[in-house]
N, C-alpha and C positions, 0 to 999 in steps of 0.2 A: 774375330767375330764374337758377338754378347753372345750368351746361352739363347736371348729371343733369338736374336738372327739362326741359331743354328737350330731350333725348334723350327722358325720358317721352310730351314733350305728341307730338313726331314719331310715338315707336313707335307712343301709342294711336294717333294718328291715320293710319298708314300698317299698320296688323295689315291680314292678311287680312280681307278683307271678300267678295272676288269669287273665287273661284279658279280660274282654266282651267287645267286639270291639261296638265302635259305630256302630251307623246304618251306611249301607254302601250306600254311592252317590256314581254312576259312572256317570262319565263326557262322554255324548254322547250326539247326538239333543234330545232323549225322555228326559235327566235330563241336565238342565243346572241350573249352578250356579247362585244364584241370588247375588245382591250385597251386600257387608259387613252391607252397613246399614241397608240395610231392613232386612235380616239375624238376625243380635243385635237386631233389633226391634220385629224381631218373639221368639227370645227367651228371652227379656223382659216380652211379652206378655205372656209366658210361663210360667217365674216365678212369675209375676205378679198371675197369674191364682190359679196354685198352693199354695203359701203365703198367700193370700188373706189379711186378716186383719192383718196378722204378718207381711206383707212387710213394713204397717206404721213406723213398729220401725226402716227402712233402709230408708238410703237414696239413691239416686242413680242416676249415670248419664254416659251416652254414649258418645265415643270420638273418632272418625276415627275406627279402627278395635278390639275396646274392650268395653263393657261395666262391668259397676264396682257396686257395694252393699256395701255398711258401714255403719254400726251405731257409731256416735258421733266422729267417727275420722277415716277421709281418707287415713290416712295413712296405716291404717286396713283396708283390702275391698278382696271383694271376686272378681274373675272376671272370662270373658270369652272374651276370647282374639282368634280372627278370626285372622290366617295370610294366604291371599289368595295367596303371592308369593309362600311360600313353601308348600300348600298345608295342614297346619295343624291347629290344635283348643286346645286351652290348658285353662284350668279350672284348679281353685288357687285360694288359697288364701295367699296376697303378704302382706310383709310387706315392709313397703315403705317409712319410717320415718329416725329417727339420726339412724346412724349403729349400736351403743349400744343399741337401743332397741330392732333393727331387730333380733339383733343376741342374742339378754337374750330370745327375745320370742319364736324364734328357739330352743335355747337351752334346754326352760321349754318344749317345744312342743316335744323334744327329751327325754326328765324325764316320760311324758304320753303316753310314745309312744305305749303302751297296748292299751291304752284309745282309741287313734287315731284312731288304726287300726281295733279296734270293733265300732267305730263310723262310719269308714269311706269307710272302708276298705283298703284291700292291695294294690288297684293302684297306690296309689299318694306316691306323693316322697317329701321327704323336702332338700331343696340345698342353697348352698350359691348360689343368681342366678347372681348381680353385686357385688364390692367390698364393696355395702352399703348395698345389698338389700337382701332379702330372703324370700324363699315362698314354701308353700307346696303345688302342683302343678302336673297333670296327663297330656299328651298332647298326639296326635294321629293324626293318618292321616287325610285327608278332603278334600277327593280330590273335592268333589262339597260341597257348599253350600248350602243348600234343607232346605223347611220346617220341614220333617221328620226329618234333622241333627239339627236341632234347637229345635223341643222339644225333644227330647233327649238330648240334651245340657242342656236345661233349667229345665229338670228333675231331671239330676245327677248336676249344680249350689243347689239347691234345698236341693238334699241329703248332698250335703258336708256343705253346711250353716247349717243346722239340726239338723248335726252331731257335727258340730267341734263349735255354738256357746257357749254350756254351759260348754266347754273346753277353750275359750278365757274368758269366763266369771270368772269361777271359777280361771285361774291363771293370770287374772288382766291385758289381753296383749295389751290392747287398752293404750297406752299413752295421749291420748286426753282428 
């Protein structure tokens, strides 16, 4: 089977099936959005909290409406990507390197895809996302930005690192 075929058999099999919505912000004067950065910075502080001495082994750094987590190559990072135009929050992990490697790790992540979805569960999806890049990836609405939508972001950042590193580990997908 081509790497697309095996990116299909993942997506069907990783699409929503369950959904537990984020916490819900509704946009009015009692909840306003606060701004992207401080937002990233509260769920930094988040998984920081959580992680604790395991976040040593990541690195990480914040950049306009995302922050990012990788150990030994950035090309591999988990993220949490605020987009305050459209109103959404999308948590992923992207691969972001040569497109041969995007798309072999794609491919392997599509071979585990039992593994995936008892690590991860059924929300997240695996996609080709640009013609280089790909990532497995959950997104949702957000209509406000709230501390409550940030440690719940930075819960489930958390669960999916947890979950999916002894899957990158075990099939080598770091090329760095």
């Amino acid at each position: 089977a081509s790497v697309t075929d095996g990116m299909i058999l993942l997506a069907t099999l990783v699409r929503v099936q369950y959904h537990r919505p984020m916490a819900k912000a509704r946009r009015n004067t009692a909840t306003a959005s606060m701004r992207i950065r401080d937002f990233l910075a509260l769920v930094h502080e988040g998984v920081e909290r959580r992680m604790g001495r395991r976040l040593a082994d990541f690195e990480w750094r914040q950049r306009f409406g995302y922050v990012q987590y990788y150990r030994r190559c950035p090309q591999v990072h988990y993220e949490v990507w605020a987009q305050k135009k459209t109103a959404r929050l999308e948590i992923g992990l992207h691969f972001e390197g040569e497109r041969e490697a995007n798309y072999a790790a794609a491919a392997q992540l599509a071979t585990r895809s039992e593994d995936v979805l008892a690590s991860i569960g059924p929300e997240y999806e695996l996609e080709e996302w640009t013609a280089q890049w790909t990532r497995l990836h959950r997104s949702f609405a957000a209509p406000a930005l709230t501390a409550e939508l940030a440690d719940e972001a930075a819960e489930r950042t958390v669960a999916l690192i947890r979950g999916m590193e002894p899957i990158i580990e075990a099939l080598e997908l770091r090329p760095c």
